[in-house]
NUDREN-845426 format. One line per 2 residues: their letters; for each residue x, y, z of N, C-alpha, C, O, CB. Coordinates in pm, 1 decimal, always signed. Glycine has a CB too. Layout:
A) X:Y:Z:X:Y:Z:X:Y:Z:X:Y:Z:X:Y:Z  ... .
***
This chain:
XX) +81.9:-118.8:+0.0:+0.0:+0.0:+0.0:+86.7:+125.9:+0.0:+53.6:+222.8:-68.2:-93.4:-0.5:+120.1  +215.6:+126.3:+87.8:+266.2:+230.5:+88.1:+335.8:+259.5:-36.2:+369.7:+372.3:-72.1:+332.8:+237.3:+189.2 .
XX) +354.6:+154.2:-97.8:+414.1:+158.0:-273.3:+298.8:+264.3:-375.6:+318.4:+347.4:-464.2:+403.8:-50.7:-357.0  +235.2:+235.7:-340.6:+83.2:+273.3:-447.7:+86.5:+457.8:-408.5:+76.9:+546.2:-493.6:-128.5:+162.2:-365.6 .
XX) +101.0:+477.6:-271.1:+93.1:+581.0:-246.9:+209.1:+671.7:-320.8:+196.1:+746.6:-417.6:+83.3:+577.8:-119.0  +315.3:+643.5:-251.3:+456.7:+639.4:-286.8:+456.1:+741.0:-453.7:+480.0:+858.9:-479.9:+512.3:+444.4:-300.6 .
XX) +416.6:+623.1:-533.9:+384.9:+610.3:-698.3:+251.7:+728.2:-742.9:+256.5:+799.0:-843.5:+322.6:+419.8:-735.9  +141.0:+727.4:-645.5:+97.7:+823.3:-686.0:+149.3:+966.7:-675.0:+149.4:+1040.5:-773.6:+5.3:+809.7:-649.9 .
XX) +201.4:+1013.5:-532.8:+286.8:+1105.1:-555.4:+381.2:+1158.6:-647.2:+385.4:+1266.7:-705.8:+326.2:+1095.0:-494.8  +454.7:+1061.1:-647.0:+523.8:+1112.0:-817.0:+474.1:+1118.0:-894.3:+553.2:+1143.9:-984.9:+607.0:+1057.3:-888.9 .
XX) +360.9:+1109.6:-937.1:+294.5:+1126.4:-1058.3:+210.0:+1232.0:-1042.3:+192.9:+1289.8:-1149.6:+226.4:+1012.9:-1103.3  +130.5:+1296.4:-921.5:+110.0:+1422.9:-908.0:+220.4:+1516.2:-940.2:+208.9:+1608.6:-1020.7:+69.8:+1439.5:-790.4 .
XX) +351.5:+1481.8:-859.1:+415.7:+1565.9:-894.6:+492.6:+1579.8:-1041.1:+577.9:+1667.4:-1055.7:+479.5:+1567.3:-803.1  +462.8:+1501.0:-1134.5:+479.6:+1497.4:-1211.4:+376.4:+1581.5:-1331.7:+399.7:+1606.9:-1449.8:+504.8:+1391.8:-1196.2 .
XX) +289.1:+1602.7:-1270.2:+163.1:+1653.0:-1350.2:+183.7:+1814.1:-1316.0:+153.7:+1898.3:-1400.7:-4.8:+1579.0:-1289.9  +228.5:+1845.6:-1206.8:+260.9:+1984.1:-1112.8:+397.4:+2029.6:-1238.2:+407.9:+2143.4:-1283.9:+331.6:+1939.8:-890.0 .
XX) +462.5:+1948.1:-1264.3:+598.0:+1978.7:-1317.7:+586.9:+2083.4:-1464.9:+614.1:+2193.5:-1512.8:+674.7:+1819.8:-1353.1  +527.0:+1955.6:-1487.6:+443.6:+1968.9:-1656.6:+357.3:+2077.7:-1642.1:+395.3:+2165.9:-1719.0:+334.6:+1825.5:-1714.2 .
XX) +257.2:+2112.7:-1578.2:+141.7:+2225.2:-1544.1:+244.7:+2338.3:-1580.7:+224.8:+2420.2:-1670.4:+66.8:+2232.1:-1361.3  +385.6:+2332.9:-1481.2:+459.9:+2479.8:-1471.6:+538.2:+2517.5:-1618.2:+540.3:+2621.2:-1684.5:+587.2:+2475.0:-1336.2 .
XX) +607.4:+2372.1:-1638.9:+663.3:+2442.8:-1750.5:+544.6:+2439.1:-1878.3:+610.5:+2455.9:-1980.9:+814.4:+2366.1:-1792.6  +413.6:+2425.9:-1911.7:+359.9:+2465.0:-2026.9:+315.4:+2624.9:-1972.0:+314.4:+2716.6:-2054.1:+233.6:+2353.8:-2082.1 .
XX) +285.7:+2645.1:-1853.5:+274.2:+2781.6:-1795.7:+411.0:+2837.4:-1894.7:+412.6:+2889.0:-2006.5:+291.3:+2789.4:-1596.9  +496.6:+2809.6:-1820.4:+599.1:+2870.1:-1864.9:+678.9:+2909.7:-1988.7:+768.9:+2989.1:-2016.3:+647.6:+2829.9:-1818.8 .
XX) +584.0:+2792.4:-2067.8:+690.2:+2799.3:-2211.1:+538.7:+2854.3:-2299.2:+553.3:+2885.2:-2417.5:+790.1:+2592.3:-2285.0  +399.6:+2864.2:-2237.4:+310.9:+2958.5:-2317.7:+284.7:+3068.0:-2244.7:+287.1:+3172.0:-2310.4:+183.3:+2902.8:-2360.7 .
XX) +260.3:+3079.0:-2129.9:+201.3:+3214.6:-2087.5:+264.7:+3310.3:-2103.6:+236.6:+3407.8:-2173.3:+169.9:+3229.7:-1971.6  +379.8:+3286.8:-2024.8:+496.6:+3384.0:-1998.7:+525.1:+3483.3:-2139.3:+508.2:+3604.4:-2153.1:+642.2:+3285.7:-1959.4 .
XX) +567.4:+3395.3:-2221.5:+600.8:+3462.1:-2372.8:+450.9:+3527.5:-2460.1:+455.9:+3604.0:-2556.4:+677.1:+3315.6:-2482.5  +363.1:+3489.9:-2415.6:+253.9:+3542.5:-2512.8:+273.9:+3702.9:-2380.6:+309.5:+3809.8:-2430.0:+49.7:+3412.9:-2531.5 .
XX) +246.4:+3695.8:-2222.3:+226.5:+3839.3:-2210.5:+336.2:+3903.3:-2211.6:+326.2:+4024.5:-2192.7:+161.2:+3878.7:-2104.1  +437.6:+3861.1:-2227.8:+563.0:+3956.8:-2268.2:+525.5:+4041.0:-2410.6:+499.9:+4160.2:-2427.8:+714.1:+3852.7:-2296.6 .
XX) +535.3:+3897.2:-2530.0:+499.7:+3981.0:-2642.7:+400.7:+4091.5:-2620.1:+419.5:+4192.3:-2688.3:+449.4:+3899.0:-2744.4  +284.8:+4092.2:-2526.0:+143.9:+4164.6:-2530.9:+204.7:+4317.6:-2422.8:+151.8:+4424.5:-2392.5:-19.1:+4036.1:-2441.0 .
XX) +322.6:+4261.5:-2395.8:+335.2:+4416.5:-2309.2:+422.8:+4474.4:-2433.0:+415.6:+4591.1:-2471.3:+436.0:+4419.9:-2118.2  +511.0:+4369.8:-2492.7:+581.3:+4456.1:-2591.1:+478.0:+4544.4:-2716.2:+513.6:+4653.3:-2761.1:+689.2:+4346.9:-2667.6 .
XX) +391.0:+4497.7:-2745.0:+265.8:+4560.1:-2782.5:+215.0:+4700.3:-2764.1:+199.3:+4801.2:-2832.8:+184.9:+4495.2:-2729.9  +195.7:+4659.3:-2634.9:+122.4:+4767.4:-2567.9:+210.2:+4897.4:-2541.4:+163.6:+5009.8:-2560.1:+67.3:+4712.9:-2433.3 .
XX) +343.9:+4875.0:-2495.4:+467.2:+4961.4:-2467.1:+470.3:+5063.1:-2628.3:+466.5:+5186.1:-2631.7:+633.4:+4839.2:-2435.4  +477.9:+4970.4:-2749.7:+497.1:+5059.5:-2885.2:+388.8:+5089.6:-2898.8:+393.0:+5189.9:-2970.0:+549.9:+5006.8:-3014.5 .
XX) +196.2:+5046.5:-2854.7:+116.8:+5158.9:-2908.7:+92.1:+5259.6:-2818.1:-5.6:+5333.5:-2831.3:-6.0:+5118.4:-2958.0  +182.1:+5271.8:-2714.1:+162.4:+5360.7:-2552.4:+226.4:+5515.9:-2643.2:+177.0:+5627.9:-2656.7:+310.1:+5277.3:-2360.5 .
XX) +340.0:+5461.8:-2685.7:+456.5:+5536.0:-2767.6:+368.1:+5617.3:-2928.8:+384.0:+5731.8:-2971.0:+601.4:+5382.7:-2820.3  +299.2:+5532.0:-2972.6:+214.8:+5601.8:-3097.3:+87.0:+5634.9:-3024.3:-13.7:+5642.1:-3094.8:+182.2:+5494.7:-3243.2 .
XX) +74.8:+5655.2:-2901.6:-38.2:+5708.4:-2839.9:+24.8:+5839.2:-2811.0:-56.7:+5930.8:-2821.8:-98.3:+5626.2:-2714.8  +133.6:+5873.9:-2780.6:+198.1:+5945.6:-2674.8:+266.7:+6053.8:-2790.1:+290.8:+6167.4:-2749.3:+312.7:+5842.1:-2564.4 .
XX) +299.4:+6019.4:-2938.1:+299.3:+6090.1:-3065.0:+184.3:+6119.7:-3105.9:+195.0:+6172.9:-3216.4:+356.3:+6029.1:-3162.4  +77.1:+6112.3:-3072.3:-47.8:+6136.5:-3146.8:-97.7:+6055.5:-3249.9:-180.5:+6082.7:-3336.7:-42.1:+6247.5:-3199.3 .
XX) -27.8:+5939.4:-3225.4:-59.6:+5858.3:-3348.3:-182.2:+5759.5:-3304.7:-148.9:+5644.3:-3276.7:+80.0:+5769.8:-3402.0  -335.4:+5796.5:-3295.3:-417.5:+5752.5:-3193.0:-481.9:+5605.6:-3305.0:-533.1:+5506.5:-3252.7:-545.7:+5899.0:-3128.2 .
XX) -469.5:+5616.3:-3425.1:-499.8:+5508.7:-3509.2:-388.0:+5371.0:-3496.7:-405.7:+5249.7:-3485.2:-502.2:+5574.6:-3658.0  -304.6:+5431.4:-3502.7:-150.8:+5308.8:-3449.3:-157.5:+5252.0:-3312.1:-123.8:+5139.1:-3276.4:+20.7:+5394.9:-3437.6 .
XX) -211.9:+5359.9:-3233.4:-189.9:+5297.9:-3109.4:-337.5:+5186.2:-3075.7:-333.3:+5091.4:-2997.3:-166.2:+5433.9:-2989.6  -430.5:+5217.9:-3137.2:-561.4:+5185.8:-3106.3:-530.1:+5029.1:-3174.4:-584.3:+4928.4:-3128.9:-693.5:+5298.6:-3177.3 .
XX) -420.2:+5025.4:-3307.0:-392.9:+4852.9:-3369.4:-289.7:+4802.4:-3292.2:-296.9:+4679.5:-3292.9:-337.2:+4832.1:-3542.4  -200.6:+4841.1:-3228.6:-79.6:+4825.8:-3127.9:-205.2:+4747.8:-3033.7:-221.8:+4626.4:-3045.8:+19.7:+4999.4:-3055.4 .
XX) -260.4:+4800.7:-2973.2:-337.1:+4782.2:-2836.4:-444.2:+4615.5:-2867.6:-470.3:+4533.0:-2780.1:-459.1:+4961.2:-2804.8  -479.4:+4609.2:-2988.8:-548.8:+4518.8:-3024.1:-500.5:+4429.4:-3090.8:-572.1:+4343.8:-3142.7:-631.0:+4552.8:-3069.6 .
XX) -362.8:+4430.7:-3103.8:-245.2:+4350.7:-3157.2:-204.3:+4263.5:-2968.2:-179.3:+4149.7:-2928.4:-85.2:+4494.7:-3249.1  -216.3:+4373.8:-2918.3:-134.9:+4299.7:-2810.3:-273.1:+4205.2:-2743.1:-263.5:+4096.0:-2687.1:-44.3:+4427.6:-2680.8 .
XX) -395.1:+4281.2:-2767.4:-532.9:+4179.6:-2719.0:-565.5:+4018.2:-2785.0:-623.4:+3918.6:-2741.7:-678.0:+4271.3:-2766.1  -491.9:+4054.9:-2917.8:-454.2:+3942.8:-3011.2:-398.6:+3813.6:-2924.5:-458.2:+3717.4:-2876.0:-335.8:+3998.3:-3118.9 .
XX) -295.9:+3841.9:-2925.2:-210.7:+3758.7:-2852.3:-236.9:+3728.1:-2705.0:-200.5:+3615.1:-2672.3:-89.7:+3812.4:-2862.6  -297.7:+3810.7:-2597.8:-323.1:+3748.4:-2497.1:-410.9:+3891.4:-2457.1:-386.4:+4007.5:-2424.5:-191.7:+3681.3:-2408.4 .
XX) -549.4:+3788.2:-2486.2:-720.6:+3897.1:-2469.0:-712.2:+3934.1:-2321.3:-753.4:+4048.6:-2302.5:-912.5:+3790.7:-2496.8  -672.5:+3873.9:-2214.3:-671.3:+3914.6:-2068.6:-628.6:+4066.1:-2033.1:-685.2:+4148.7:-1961.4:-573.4:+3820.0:-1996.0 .
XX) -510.1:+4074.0:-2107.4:-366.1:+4169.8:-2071.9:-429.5:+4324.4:-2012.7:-440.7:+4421.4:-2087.6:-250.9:+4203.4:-2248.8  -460.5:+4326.8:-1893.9:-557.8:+4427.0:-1862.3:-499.1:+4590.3:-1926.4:-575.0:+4674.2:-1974.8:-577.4:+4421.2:-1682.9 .
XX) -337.2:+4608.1:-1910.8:-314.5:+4746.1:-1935.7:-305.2:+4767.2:-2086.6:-247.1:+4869.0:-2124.3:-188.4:+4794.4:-1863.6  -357.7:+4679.5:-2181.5:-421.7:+4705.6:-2328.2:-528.5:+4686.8:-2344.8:-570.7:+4735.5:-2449.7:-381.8:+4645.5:-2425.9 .
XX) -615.7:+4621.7:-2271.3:-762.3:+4617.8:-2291.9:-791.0:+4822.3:-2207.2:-862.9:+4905.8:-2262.0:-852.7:+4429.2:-2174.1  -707.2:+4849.7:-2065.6:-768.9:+4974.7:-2068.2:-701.0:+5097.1:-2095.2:-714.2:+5202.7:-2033.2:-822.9:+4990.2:-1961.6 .
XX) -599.9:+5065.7:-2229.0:-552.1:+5160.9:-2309.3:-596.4:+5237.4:-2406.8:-595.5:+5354.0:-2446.2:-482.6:+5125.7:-2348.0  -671.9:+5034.0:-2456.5:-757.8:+5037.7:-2555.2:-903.7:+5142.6:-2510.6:-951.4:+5219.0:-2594.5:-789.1:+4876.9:-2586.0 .
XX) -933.2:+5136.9:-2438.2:-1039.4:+5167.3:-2390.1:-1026.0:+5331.7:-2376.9:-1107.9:+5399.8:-2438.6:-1063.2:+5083.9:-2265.9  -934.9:+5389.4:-2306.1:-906.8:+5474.8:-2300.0:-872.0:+5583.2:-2472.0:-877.9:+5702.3:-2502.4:-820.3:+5435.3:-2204.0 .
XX) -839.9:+5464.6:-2536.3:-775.6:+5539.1:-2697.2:-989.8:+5572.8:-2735.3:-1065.9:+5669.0:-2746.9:-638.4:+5348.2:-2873.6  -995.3:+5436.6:-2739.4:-1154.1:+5490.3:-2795.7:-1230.3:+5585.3:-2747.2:-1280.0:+5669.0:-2822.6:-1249.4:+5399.7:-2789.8 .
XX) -1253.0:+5586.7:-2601.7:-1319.1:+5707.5:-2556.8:-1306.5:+5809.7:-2619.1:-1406.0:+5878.7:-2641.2:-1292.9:+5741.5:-2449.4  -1201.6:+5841.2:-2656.9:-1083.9:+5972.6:-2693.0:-1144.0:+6004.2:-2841.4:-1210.5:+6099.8:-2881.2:-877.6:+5915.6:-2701.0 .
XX) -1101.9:+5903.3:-2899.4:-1123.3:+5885.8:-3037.5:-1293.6:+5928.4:-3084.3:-1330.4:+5984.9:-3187.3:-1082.5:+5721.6:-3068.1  -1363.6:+5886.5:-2986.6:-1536.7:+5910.8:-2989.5:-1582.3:+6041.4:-2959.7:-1662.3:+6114.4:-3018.2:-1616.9:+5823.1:-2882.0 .
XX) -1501.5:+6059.1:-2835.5:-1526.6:+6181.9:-2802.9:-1495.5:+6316.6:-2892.3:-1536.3:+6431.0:-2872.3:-1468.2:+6186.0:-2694.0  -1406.4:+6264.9:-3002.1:-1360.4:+6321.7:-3087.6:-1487.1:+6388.3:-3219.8:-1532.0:+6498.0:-3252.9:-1255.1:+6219.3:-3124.6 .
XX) -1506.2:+6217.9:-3268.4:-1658.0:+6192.3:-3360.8:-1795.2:+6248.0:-3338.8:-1893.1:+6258.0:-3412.8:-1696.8:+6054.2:-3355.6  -1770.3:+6284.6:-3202.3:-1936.0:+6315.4:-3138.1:-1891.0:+6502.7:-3158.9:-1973.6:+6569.7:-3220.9:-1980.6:+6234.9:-2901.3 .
XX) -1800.4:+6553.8:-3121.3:-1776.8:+6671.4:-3158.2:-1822.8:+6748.1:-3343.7:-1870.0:+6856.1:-3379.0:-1627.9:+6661.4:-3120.8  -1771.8:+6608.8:-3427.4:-1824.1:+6676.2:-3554.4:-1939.4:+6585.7:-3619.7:-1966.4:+6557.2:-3736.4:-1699.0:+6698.0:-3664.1 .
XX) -1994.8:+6553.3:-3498.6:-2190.1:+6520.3:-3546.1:-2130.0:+6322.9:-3605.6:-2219.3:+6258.1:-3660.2:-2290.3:+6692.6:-3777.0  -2041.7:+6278.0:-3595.2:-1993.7:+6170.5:-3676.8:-2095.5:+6082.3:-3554.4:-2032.6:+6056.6:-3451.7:-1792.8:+6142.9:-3700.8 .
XX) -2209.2:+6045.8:-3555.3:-2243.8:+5931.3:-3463.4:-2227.9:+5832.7:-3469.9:-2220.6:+5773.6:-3362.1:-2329.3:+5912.3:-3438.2  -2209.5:+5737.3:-3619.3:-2230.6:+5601.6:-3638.0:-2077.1:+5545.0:-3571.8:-2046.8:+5456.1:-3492.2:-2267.1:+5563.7:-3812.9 .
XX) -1998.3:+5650.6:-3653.4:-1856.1:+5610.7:-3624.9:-1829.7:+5583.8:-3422.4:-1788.1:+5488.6:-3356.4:-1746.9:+5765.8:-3702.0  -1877.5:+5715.8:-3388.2:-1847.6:+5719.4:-3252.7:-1950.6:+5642.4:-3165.4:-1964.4:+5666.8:-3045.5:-1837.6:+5859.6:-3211.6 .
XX) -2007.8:+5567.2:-3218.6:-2120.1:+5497.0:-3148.1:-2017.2:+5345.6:-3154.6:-1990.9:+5278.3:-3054.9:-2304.4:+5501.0:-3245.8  -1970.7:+5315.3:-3293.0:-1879.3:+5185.9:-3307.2:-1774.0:+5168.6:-3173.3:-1764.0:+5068.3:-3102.7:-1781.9:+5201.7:-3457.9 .
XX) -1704.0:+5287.9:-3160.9:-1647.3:+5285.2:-3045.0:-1636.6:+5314.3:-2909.2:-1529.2:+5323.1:-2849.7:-1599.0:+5305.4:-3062.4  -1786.4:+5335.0:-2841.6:-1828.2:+5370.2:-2781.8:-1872.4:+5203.1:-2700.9:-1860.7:+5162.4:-2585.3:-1902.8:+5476.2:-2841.3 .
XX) -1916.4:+5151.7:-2805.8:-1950.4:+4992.0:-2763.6:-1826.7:+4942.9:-2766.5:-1787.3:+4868.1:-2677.0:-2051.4:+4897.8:-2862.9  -1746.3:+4980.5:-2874.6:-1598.8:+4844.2:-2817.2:-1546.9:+4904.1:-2686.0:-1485.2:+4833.1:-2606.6:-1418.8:+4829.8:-2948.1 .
XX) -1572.6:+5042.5:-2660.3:-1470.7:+5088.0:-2500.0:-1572.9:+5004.3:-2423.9:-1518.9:+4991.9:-2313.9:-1455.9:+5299.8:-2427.4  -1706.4:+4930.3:-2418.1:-1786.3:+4927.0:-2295.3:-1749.6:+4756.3:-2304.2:-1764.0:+4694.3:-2198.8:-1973.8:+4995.4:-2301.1 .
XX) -1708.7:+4688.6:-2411.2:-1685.6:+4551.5:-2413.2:-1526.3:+4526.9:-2362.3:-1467.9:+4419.2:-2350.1:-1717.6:+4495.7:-2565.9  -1479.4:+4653.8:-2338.6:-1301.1:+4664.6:-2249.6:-1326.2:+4652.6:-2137.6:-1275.7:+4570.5:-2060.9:-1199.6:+4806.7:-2248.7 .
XX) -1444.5:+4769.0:-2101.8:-1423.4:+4793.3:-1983.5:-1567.4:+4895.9:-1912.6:-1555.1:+5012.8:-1876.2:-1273.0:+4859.6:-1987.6  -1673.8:+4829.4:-1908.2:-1799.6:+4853.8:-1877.2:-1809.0:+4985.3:-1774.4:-1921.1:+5025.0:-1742.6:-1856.8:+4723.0:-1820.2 .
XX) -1717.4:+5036.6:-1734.7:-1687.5:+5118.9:-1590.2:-1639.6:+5223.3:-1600.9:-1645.3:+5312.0:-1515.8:-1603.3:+5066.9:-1497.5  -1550.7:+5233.3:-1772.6:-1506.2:+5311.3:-1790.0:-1552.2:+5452.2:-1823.1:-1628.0:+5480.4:-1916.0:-1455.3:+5266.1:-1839.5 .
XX) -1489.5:+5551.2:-1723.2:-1540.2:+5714.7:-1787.8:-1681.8:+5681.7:-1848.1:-1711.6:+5648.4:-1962.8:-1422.5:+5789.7:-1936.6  -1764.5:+5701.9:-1731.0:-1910.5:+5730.5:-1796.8:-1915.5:+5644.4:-1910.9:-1937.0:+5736.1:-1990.2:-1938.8:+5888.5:-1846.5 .
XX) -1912.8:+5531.3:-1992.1:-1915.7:+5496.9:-2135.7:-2032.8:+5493.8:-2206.1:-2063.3:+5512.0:-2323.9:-1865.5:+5382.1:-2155.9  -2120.8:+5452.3:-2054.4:-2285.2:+5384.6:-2098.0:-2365.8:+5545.6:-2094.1:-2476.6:+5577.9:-2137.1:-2374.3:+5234.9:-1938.8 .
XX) -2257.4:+5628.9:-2022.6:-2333.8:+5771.3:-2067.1:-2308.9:+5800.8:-2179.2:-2397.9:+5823.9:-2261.1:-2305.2:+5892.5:-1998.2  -2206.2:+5805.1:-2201.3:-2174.7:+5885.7:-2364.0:-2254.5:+5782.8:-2449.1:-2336.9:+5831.8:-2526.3:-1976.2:+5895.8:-2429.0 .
XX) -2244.8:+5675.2:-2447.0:-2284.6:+5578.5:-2561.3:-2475.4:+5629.6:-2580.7:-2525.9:+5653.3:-2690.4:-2249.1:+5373.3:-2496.5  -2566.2:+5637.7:-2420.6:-2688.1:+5661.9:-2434.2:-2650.0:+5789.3:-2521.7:-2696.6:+5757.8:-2631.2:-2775.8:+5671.9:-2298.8 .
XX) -2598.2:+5902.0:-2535.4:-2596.5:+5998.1:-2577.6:-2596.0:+6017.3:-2723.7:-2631.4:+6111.2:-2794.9:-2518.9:+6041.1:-2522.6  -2552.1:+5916.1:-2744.7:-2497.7:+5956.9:-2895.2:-2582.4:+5853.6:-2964.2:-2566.7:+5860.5:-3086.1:-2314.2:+5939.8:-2930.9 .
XX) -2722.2:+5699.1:-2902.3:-2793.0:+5649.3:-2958.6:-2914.7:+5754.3:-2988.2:-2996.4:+5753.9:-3080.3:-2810.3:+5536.5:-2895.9  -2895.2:+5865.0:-2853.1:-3028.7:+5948.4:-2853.9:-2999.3:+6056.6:-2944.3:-3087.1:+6140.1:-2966.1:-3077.0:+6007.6:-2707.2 .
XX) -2890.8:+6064.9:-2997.4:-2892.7:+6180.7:-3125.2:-2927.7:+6117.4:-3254.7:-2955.8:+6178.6:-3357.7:-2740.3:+6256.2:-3152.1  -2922.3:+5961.6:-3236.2:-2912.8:+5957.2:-3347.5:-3078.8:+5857.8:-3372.2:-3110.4:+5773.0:-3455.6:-2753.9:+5899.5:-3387.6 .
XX) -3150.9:+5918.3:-3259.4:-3312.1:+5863.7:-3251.1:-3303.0:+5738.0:-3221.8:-3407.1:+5691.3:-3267.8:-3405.3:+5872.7:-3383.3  -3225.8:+5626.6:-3159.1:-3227.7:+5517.3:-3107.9:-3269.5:+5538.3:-2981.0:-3178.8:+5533.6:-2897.9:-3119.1:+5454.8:-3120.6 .
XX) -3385.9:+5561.6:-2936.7:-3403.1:+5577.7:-2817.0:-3347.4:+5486.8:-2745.2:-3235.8:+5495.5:-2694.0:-3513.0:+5589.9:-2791.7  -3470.2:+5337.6:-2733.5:-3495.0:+5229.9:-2668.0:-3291.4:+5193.0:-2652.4:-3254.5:+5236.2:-2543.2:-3623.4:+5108.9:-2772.4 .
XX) -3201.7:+5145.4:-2712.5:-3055.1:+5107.7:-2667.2:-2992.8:+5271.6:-2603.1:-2883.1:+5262.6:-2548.1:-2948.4:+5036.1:-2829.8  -3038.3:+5375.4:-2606.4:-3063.0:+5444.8:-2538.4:-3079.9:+5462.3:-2395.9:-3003.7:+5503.5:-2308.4:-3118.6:+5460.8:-2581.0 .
XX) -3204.3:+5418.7:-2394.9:-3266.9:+5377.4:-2244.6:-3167.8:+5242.2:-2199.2:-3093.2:+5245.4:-2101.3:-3463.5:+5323.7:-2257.1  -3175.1:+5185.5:-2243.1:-3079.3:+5077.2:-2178.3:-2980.4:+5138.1:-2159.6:-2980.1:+5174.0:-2041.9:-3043.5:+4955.7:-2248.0 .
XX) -2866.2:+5181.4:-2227.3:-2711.1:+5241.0:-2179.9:-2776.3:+5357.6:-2040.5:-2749.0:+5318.8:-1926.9:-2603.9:+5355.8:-2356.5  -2829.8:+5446.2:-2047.9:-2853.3:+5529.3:-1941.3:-2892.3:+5480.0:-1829.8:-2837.0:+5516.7:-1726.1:-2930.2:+5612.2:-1966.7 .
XX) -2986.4:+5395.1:-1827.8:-3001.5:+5293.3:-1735.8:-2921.6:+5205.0:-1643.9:-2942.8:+5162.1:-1530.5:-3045.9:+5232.2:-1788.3  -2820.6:+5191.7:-1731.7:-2706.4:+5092.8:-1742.9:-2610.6:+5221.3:-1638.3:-2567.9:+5201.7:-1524.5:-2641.3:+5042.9:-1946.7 .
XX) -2599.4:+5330.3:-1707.9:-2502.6:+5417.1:-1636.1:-2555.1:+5473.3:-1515.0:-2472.0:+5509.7:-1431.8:-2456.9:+5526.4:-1719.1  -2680.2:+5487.8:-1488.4:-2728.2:+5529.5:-1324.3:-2687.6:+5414.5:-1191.0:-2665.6:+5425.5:-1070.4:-2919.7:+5539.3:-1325.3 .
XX) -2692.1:+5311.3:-1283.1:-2674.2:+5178.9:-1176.1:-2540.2:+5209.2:-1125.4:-2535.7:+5220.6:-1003.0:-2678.6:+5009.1:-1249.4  -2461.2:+5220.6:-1170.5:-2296.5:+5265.8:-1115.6:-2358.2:+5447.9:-1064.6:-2323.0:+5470.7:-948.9:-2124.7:+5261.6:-1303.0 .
XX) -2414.4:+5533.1:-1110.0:-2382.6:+5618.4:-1086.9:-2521.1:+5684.6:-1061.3:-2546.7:+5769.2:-1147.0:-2293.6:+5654.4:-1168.7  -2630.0:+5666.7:-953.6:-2716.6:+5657.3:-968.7:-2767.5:+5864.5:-942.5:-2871.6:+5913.6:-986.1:-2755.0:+5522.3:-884.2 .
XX) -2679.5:+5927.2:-878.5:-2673.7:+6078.4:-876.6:-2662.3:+6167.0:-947.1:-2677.3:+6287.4:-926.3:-2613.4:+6113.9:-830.4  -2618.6:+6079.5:-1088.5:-2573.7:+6202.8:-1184.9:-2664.6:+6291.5:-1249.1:-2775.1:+6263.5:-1295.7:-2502.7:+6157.0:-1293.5 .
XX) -2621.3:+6373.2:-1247.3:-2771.3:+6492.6:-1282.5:-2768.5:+6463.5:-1409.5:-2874.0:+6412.9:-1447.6:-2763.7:+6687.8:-1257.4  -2653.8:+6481.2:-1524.5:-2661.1:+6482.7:-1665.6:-2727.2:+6375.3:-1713.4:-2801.7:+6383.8:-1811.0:-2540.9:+6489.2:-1725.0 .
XX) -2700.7:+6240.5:-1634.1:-2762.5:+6123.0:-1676.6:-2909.0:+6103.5:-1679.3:-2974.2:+6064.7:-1776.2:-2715.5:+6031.5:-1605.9  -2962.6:+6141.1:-1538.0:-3106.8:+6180.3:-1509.1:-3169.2:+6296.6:-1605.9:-3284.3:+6281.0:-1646.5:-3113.4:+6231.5:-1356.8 .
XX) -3116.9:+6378.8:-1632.5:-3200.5:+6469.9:-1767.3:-3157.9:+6358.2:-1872.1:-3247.1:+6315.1:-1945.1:-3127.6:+6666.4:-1818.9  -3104.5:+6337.2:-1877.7:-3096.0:+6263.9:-2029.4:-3165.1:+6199.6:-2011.3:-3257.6:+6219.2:-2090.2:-2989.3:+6196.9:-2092.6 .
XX) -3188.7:+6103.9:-1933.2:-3307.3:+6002.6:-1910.0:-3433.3:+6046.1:-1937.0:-3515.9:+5995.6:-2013.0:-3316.6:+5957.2:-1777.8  -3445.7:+6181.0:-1843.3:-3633.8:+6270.6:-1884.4:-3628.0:+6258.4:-1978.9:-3725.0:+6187.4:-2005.5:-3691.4:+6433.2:-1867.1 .
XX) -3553.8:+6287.5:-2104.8:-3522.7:+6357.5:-2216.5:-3641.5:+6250.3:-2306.6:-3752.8:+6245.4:-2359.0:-3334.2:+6361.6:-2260.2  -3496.6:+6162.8:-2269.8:-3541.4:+6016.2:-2351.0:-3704.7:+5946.5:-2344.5:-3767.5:+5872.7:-2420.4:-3439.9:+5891.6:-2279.3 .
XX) -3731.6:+6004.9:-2226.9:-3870.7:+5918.7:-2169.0:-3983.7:+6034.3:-2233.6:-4097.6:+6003.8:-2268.8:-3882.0:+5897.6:-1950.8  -3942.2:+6132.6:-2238.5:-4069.9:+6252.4:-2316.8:-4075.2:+6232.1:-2429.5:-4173.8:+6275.8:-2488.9:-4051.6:+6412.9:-2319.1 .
XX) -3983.9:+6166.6:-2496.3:-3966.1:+6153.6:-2615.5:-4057.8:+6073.8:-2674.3:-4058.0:+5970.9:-2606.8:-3855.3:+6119.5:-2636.2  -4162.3:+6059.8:-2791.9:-4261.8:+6012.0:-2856.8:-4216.6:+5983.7:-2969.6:-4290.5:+5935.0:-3055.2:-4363.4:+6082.7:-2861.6 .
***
């Protein structure tokens, strides 16, 4: 009996061994590459190059979708980028990225506000009402959100 035991142990630890080095010989190198990623579109973020950095950032999501400081780079580039679109009436465009910042990062900078904002310019009420909705639940005080909401609800 004490043989059997003995034998299973090594073979746990044998499974422990193996566990570390496929850790090691995949994880490790995919988030390296994904910081090396993220580091060169930080750099074409940081030149103004907000289209480079926004494929940098989703290059490095490529390779390992977890990598939190490119998913909220990414997130951060789009806001930017929308907030940009909504300035010259561009809604469809800034609505596209308005939903990929909220599939980064649901929390981010008001998103589900801006996003209600820019369905309600563009007469989408009802996904409208949902994003505003969506943004009182985190932020249930906000005055801008609450008129926007009346807004939306007078609306016929």
């Amino acid at each position: 009996m004490e043989k059997q035991s003995s034998g299973l142990g090594k073979k746990i630890k044998l499974v422990v061994e193996i566990v570390v080095l496929v850790f090691a010989v995949v994880y490790l190198p995919m988030r390296l590459l994904a910081l090396q990623f993220t580091n060169q579109a930080t750099r074409r973020y940081n030149e103004g190059k907000l289209s480079e950095a926004m494929a940098g950032y989703e290059r490095a999501l490529k390779v390992y979708p977890g990598f939190k400081p490119a998913r909220r780079n990414l997130c951060d580039v789009c806001l930017e980028q929308a907030d940009k679109l909504v300035l010259r009436n561009e809604y469809a465009e800034a609505e596209r990225l308005y939903e990929r910042a909220v599939s980064l990062d649901a929390d981010a900078n008001d998103v589900h506000r801006r996003l209600a904002t820019v369905y309600g310019r563009q007469g989408k009420r009802t996904p409208a009402l949902v994003e505003i909705d969506e943004h009182l639940k985190r932020r249930p005080e906000d005055q801008q959100a609450l008129d926007l909401r009346r807004r939306l609800t007078s609306e016929k």
